[in-house]
N, C-alpha and C positions, 0 to 999 in steps of 0.2 A: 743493891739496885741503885744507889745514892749517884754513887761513882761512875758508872753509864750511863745514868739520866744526861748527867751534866758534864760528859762527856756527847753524849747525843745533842745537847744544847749547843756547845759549843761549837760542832759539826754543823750545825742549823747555822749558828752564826756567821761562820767564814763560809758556807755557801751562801747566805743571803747578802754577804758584802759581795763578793764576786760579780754574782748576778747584777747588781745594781753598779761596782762598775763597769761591766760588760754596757749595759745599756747608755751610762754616762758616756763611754767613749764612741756608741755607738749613734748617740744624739750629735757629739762635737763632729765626727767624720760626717755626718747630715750637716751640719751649718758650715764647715768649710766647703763643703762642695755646693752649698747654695749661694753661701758669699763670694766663689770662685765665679759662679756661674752671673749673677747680678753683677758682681764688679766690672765683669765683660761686656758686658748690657747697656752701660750708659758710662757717658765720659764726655772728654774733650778730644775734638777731631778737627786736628790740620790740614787746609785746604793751600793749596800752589796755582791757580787758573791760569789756565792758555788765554785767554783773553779776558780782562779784566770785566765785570758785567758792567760798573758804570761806564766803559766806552762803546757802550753797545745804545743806551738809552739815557737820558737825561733824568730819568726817576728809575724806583728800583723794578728789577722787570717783574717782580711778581704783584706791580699794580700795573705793567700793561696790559692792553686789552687782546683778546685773541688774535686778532687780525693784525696787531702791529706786531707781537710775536712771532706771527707766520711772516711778517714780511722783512725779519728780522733773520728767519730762519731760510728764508729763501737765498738772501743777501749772504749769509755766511760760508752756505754749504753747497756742495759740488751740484748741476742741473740733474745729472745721473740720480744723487743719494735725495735729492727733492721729489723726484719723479717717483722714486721708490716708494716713500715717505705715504705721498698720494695716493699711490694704489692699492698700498695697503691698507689706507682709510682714509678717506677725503679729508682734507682738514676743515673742511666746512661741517665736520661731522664731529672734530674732535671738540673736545673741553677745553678751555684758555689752561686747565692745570696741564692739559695732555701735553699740547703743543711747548706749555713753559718748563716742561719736561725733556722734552724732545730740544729745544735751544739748551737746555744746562749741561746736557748730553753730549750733543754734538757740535754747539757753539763754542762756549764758555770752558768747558772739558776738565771742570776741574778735577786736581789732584792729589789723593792722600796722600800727604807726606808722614804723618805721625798722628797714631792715636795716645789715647790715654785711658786709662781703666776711673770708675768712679771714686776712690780712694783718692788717688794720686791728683786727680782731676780736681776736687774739693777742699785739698791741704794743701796743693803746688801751684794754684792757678796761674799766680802774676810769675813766678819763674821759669813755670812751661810759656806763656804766653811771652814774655820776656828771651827766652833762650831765640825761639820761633821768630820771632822778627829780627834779630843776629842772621839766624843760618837762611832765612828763603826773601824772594823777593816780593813785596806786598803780599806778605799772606796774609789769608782769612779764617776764620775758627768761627763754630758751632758746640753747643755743648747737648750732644746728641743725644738720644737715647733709640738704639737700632733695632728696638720692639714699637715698632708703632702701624699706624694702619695703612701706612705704603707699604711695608717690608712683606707685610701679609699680602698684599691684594698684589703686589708686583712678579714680574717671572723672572727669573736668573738672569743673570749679566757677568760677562766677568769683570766688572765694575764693582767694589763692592759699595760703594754709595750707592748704587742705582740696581742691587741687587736683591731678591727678592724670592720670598717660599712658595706662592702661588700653586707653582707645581706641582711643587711637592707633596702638599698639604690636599691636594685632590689628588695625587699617586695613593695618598696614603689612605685616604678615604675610602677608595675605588677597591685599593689590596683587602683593609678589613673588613669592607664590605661584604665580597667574598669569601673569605675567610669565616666568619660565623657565619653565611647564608649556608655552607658545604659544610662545616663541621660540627656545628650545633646539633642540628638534626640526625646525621651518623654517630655522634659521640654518645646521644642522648638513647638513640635506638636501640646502642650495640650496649650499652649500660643496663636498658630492662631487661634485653635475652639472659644477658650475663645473671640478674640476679633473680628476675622470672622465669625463665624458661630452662635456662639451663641444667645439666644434669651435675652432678657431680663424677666427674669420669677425668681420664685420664687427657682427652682433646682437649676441654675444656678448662682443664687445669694448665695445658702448656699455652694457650688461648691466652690464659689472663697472667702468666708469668711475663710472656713478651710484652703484654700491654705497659704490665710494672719496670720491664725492663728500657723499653722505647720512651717511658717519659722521661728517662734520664740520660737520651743518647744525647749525643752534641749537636748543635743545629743546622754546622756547616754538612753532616751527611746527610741532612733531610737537602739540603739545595743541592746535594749531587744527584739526590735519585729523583726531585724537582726535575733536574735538568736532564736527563737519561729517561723519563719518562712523558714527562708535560711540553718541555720543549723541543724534544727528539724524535720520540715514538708518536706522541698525540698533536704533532706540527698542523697539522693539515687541520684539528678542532682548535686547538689554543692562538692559532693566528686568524683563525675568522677564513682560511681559501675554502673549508667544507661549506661553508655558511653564505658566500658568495661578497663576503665584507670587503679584500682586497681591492683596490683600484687596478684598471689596467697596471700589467709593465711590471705590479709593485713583484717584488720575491716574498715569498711565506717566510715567515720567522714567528719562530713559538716562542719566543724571549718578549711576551705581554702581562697584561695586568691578570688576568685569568692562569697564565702561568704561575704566577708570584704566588697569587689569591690561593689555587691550589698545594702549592708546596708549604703554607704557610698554617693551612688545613690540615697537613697531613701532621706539621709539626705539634702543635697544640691539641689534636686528637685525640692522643693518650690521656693528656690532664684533663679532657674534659670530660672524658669516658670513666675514670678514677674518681674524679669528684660528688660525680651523677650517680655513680654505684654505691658510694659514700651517703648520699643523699638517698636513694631509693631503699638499704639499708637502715635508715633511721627509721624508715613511717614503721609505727607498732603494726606486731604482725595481729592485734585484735581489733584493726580497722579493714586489712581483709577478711577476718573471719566474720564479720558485721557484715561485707557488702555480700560473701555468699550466702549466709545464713538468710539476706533477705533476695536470693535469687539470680544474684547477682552473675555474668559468666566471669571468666578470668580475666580476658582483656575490657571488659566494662568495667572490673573493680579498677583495672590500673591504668586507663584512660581517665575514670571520672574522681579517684580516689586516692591512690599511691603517687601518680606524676603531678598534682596539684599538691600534694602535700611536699613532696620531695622538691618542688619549684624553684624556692629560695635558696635550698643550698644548690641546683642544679646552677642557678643565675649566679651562684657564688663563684663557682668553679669557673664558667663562661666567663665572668668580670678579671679572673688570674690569670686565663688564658689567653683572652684579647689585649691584655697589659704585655704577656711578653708578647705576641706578635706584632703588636703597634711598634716595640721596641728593638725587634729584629734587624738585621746586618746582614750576617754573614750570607744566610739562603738565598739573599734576593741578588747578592752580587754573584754568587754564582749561575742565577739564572738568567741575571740578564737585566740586571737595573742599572740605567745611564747615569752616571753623573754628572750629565748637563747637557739640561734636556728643555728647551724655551718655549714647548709646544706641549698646552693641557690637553690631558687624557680628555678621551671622548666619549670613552665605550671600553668592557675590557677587553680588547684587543687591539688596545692602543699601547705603545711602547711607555713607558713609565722610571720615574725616579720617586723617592722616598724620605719623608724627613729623615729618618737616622741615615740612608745615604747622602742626604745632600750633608748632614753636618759631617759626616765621616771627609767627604769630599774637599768642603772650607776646611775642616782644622790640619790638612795633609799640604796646603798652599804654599809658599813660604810668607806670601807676603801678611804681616799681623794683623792687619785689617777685618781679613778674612776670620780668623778666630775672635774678633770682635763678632760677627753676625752670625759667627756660630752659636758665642752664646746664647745670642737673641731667640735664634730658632733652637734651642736647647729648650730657652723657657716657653716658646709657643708648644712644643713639643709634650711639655710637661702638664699645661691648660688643654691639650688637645685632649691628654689622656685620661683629665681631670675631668672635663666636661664629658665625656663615655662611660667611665667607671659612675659617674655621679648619675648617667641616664638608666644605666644597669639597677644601677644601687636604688632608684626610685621606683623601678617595676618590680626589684624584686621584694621592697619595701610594701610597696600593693600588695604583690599577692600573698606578702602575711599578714596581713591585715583584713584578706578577704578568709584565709583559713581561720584564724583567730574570732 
């Protein structure tokens, strides 16, 4: 026995290093792709201005007042693009930030010429700033950081200074909205049939093999039958013309937020039908023997009994599933996501884009700048997800604490 003990030992042991290197290299590929991602987030960024701003105002213009702004912004730009300006919102109505927004824009125009990642930005400073004033004429620099609370509150541009997630960040809101309103409740339904009601027979065996089969199809065939059934077949409800939403004149088009929302539904489906059956599986079967023994019928025990107890991993499941559809691609460009789109959803049957489309969008640009703001909306992306998973993770923390 001696000799296979300590041969079993020794088996333990080179699996136990394995394992722990597997997790060490699995930890370093996590901090490079987050120092990848921060590095891109903040730096030094080279400005070239079309018109220098001190020949615009004798102090700097982000201490003049609104009204010399606008008369500033009148003075520079065409009567046409003034007029525009106005109608879109009076400027008696905007913020001195709006208006000194609108001059840095369309006055001043400045120009990225070169960025810098935060690395290079913090060990090269006087050489980058140094080389920059060699090759441009009067440049200016800022040492940025392109996660801040314009980047968020702002809508698209193809500017990337003056660029912005707004949209996207309410596309995205609007899709998983939908998305767990429609699939929660069908995943969770089609989870009790499956492990209450169901028989054991041959339908229902081929029933739950496709189900195990479909959580593992690829996502871009969920956005073709999206698109063949949400957008095609069901145009006339997913564009709002059954509903009577369209404006005069406009054309139907099923390429909406309710299109996305459900193809996005259909994807995550599976996992959350699996997870729930997972869960409703755990409650001991001597807590429905308890609820009929005192009289209980079948769906009271497993309305007031089994799905309260099953809750937490049900939320568990829902928390896995909304993680990948927040981080989806592929589905939604096949059905119909813009990438670039300067008008927030309204309703779902509003045309839409998406954070992983808008970053897909920036990092395909050529100009670098752009993969600059992608990182930025990489990390809002990642808080977006953090802050839902973490609202999940608090309800489903209640409600063990209320069975407990």
């Amino acid at each position: 026995m001696d000799p296979q003990l300590d041969r079993r030992h020794r088996r333990g042991l080179i699996g136990r290093v394995i394992f722990m290197a597997s997790i060490g290299v699995a930890i370093l590929a996590l901090f490079a792709l987050l120092y990848n991602i921060f590095n891109q987030s903040f730096g030094l960024v080279i400005y070239v201005s079309k018109i220098q701003p001190d020949t615009l105002a004798s102090v700097p213009l982000d201490e003049l007042s609104r009204d010399e702004l606008v008369e500033i912004l009148e003075a520079n730009v065409s009567a046409g693009l003034f007029r525009r300006f106005e109608s879109e919102v009076p400027m008696a109505e905007r913020s001195q930030a709006d208006v000194l927004e609108l001059v840095l824009e369309r006055v001043v125009e400045p120009e990225i010429v070169e960025v810098h990642g935060l690395q290079d930005s913090l060990l090269n400073q006087r050489e980058i700033l140094a080389n920059a004033a060699e090759k441009y004429d009067r440049p200016s620099y800022e040492f940025r950081s392109w996660v801040s609370p314009n980047f968020i509150t702002s809508p698209q541009s193809n500017e990337p200074q003056f660029a912005g997630i707004r949209t996207a960040i309410l596309g995205s809101l609007w899709v998983i909205a939908i998305t767990i309103a429609t699939s929660f409740p069908i995943g969770v339904g089609a989870a009790v049939y499956l492990e209450e009601y169901a028989s054991d027979n041959w339908l229902n065996r081929i029933i739950q093999t496709n189900i195990n089969n479909l959580a593992g199809v690829p996502s871009i065939i969920y956005g073709i039958l999206g698109l063949a059934i949400f957008v095609r077949l069901l145009e006339p409800l997913t564009s709002g013309a059954a509903f009577g939403v369209l404006e005069s004149g406009t054309t139907a088009n099923g390429r909406t937020i309710l299109s996305a929302g459900l193809t996005l539904a259909l994807l995550v489906l599976p996992l959350i039908i699996i997870n729930a059956q997972e869960a409703i599986r755990a409650v001991p079967s001597s807590l429905r023997q308890a609820s009929y023994g005192l009289g209980a019928t079948k769906w009271q025990t497993i309305w007031h009994h089994v799905l309260p107890t099953a809750l937490p991993g049900i939320l568990t499941g829902t928390i896995l599933a909304m993680s990948r559809a927040l981080g989806e691609t592929a589905p939604l460009v096949v059905v119909g996501a813009s990438t670039f789109i300067p008008v927030d959803p309204s309703g779902p049957f509003s045309k839409f884009t998406t954070l992983p489309i808008q970053i897909y969008q920036w990092t395909s640009r050529p100009q670098e700048s752009f993969r600059f703001i992608a990182g930025a909306a990489i990390v809002v992306l990642m808080a977006l997800l953090l802050m839902l998973n973490t609202t999940a993770i608090i309800l489903r923390n209640k409600y063990s604490r209320k069975l407990a």
